[in-house]
LOROLO-280718 format. One record per residue (C-alpha): residue in one letter; x, y, z. Coordinates in steps of 0.5 Angstrom, whole numbers, padded with zeros to 4 digits, always signed. Layout:
AXYZ...
//
This chain:
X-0073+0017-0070X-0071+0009-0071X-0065+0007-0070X-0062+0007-0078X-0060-0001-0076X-0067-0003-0074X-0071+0001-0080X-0072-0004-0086X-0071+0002-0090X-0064+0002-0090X-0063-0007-0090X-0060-0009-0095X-0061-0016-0100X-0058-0022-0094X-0063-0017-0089X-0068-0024-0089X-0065-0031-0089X-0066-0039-0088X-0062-0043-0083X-0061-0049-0081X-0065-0051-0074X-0058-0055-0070X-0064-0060-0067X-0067-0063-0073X-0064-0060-0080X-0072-0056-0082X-0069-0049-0085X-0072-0043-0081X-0073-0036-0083X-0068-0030-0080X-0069-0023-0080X-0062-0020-0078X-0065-0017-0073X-0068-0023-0069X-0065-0024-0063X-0068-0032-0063X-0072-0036-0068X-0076-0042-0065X-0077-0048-0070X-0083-0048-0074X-0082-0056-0074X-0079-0058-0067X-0080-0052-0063X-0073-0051-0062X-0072-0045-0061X-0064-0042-0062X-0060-0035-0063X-0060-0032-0069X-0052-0035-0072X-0052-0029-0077X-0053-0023-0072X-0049-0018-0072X-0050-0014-0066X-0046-0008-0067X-0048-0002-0063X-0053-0006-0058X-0046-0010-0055X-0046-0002-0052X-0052+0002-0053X-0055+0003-0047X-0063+0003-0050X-0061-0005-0054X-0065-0008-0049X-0072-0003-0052X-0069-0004-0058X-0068-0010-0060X-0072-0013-0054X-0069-0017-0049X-0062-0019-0050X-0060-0027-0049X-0054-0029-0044X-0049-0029-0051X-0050-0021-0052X-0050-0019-0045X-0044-0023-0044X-0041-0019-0051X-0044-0012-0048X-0040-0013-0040X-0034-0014-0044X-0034-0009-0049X-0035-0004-0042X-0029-0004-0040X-0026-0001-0046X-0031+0005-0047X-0029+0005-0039X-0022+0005-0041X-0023+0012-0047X-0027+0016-0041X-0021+0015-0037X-0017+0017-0041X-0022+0024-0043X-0022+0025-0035X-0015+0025-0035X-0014+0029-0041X-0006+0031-0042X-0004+0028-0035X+0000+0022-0038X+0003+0020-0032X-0004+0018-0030X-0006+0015-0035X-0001+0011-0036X-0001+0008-0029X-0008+0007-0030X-0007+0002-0036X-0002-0002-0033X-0006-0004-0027X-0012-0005-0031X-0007-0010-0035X-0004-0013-0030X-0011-0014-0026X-0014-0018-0034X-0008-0022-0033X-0009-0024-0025X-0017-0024-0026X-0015-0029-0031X-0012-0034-0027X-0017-0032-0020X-0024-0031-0024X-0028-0026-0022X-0032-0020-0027X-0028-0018-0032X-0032-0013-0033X-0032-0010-0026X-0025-0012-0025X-0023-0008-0031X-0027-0002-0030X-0025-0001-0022X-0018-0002-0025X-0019+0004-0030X-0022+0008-0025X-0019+0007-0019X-0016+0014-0018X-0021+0018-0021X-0021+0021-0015X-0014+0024-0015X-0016+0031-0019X-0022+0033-0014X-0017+0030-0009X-0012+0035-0011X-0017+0040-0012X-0021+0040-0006X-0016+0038-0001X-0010+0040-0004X-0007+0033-0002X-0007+0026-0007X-0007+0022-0001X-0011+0015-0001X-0016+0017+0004X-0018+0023-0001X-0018+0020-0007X-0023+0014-0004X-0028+0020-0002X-0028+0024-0009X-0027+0018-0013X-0033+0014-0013X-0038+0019-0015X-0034+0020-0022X-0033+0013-0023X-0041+0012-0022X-0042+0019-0027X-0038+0015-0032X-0041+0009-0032X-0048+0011-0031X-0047+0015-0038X-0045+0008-0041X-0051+0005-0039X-0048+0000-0035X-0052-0004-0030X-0053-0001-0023X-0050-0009-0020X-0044-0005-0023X-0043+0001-0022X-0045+0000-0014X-0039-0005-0014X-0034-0001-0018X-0035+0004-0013X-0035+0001-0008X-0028-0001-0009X-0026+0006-0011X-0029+0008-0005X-0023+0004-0001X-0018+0001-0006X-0013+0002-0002X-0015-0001+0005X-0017-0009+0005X-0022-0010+0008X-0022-0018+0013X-0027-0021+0008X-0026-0018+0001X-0029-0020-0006X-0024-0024-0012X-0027-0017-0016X-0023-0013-0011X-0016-0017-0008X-0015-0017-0016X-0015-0010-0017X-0011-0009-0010X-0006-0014-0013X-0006-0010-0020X-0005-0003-0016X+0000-0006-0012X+0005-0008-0017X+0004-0002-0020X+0006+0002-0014X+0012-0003-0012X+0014-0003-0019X+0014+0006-0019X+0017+0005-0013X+0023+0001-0015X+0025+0006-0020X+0026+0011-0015X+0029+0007-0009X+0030+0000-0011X+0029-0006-0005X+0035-0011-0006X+0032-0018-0010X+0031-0021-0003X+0028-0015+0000X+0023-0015-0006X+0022-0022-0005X+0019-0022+0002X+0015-0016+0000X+0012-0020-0005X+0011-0026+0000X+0008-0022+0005X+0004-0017+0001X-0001-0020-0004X-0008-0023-0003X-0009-0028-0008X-0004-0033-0012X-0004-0029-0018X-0002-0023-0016X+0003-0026-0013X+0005-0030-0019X+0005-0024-0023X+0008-0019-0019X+0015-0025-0019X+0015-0024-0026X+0014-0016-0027X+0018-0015-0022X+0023-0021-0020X+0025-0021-0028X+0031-0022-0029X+0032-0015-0031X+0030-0013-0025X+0034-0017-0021X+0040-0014-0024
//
């Protein structure tokens, strides 16, 4: 069966249209699915402004359907990744909101500190949402959720989820392998994986600290200490070093 977006029959009046080439002002004509168009009257040849990329942001077969996809729609597809990654998580985890919850945070604070580092978003979001995806067959096949274990069951699931997503393989293998070691650095780490580390142990100090607080001094140091990028650092004094924790 064809792709309902793709079958003319069910396109619409606006379906063909005219536009400007930004080079030299010669009106080019769209179909709404063309990627890109070249200019008939420079040779220019420029994305399509209307397109409305809808399901081939994420669908794994867009590249068979619509051909190859330009930078603008792969950029779209990578960061509408992180969120389906994000919906899977919260599947696999089902009612375990504990779980979930913290999954969440770190994928919060890793946006926020792979914003100031750079770095993949899309591979630091989805390390950040499956970091612990591991810890129920951890549970299950060890009776432990210690580090080691969640690193050894992890990464299979994290790759089953992504490969299901269509994510490409330069992904996947880099997620996992973050997963497969989240809790131990490495001596020459990517900016990917100190920002999940980072955003991992904010969440991890912050849990601790409602259970068994550091002084504000103690928890000062730790910060100074225990971070692997600036960001983390900085993020870490604000959640943690607020004025309400301090009290």
């Amino acid at each position: 069966m064809k792709c309902p977006g793709q079958d003319t029959q069910y396109w619409q009046a606006g379906a063909i249209f005219d536009v400007k080439c930004p080079k030299c002002d010669h009106s080019v004509e769209f179909f709404k699915d063309d990627t890109s168009r070249k200019c008939g009257s420079c040779g220019h040849r420029f994305i399509n402004p209307n397109m409305d990329f809808g399901c081939a942001s994420y669908c794994q077969y867009a590249e068979q359907c619509i051909g190859d996809l330009p930078p603008e729609l792969l950029a779209q597809k990578e960061d509408l990744l992180k969120d389906r990654v994000a919906i899977e998580m919260k599947r696999y985890f089902k009612s375990d909101f504990k779980r979930i919850g913290h999954a969440t945070r770190v994928a919060r604070y890793a946006e926020r500190i792979g914003k100031i580092e750079g770095g993949n978003l899309a591979v630091i979001l989805s390390a950040a949402y499956l970091h612990d995806i591991g810890i129920v067959e951890a549970e299950k096949k060890h009776q432990s959720t210690t580090a080691k274990y969640q690193e050894l069951e992890g990464p299979p699931i994290a790759a089953s989820i992504l490969i299901k997503l269509g994510a490409k393989e330069a992904l996947v293998e880099e997620v996992c392998d973050i997963v497969g070691h989240h809790h131990h650095p490495r001596s020459d780490e990517t900016i990917n994986f100190k920002v999940v580390y980072d955003a991992d142990l904010i969440e991890n100090i912050d849990e601790k600290q409602k259970e068994n607080p550091l002084k504000p001094e103690q928890l000062a140091e730790r910060i100074e200490k225990s971070f692997l990028t600036p960001g983390g650092s900085e993020v870490a004094k604000e959640v943690l070093l607020s004025e309400k924790t301090v009290k």
